[in-house]
C-alpha positions as a Python dict, from the first residue, in 0.01 Angstrom:
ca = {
    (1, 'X'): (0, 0, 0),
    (2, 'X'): (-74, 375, -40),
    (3, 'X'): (-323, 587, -88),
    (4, 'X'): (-346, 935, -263),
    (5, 'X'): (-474, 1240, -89),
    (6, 'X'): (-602, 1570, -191),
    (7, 'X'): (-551, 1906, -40),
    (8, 'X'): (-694, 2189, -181),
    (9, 'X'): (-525, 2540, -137),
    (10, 'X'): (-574, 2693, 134),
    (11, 'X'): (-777, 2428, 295),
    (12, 'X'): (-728, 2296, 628),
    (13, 'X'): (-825, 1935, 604),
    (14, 'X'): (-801, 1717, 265),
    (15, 'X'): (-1104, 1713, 39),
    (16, 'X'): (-1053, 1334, -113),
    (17, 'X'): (-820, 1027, -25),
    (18, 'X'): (-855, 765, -364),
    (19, 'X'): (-676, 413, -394),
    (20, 'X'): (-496, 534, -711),
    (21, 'X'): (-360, 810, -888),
    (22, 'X'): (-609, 823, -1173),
    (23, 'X'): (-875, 865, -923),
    (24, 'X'): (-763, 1166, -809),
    (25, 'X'): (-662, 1297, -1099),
    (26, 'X'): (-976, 1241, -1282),
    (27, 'X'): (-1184, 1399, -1015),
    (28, 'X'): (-914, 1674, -956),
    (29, 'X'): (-934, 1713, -1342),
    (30, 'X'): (-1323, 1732, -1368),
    (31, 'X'): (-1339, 2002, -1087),
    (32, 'X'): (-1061, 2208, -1228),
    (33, 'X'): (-927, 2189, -878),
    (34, 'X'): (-603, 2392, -731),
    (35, 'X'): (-374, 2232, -476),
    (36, 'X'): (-155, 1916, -349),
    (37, 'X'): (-234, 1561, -437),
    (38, 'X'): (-31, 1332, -248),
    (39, 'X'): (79, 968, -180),
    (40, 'X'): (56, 903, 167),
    (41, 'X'): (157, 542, 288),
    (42, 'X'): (-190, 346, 446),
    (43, 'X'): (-128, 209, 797),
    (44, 'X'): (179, 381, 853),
    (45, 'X'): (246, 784, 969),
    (46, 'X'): (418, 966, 736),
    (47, 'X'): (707, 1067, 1005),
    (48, 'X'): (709, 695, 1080),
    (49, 'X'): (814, 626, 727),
    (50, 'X'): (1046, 904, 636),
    (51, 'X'): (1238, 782, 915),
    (52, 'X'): (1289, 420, 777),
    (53, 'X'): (1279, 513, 416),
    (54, 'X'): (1423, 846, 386),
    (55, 'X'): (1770, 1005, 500),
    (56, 'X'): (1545, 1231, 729),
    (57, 'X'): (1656, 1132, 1111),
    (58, 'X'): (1559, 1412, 1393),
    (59, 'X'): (1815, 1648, 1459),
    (60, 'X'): (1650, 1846, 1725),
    (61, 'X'): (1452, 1804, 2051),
    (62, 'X'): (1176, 1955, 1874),
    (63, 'X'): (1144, 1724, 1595),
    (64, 'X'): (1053, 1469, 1780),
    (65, 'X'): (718, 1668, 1966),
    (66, 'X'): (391, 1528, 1886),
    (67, 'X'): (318, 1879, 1712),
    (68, 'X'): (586, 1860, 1509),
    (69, 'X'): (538, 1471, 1448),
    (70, 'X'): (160, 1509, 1378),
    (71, 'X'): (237, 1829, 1100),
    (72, 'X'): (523, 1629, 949),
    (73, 'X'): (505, 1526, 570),
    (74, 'X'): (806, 1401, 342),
    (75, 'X'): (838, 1570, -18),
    (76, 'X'): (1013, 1170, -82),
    (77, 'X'): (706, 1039, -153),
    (78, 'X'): (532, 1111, -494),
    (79, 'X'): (293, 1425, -487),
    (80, 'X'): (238, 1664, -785),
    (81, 'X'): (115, 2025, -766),
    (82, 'X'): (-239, 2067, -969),
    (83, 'X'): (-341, 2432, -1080),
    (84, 'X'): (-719, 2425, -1204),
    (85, 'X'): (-738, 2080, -1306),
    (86, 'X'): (-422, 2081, -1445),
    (87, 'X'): (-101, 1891, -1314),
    (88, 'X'): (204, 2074, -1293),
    (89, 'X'): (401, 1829, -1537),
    (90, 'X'): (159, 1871, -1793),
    (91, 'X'): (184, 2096, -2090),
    (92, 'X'): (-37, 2419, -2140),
    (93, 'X'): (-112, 2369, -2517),
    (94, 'X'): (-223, 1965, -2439),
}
């Protein structure tokens, strides 16, 4: 199971977690919201799974601190870039 997060830019903490992808995009869209929506698996920390489902293994003392641990996110798991509402694999003239 996953569920899909929102971080605006520049915010600090996300501004909407949905149960699917057209969710968030439909309330990203109807905002005209800029920033990172994200897939984030539920029940599980992301470092948790990048380390079982990604090549990603610590390499470094420091990458296995809880500051590093608890900043950690994985660009394996599906996220798309949104600019004003707009995703960034869709077209400008659509």
């Amino acid at each position: 199971m996953e569920v899909w997060v929102f971080h605006g830019q520049e915010a600090r903490l996300a501004s909407g977690v949905f149960s699917t992808r057209e969710q968030a995009e439909n309330w990203i869209r109807r905002y005209g919201l800029t920033g990172l929506l994200t897939s984030y698996p539920l029940g599980e920390g992301m470092y948790d799974w990048a380390v079982t489902n990604t090549p990603f293994r610590a390499k470094r003392a420091d990458q296995t601190t809880p500051g590093f641990i608890g900043r950690f996110t994985s660009a394996y798991r599906p996220h798309e870039h949104f600019r004003e509402g707009r995703g960034s694999t869709e077209r400008e003239d659509t």
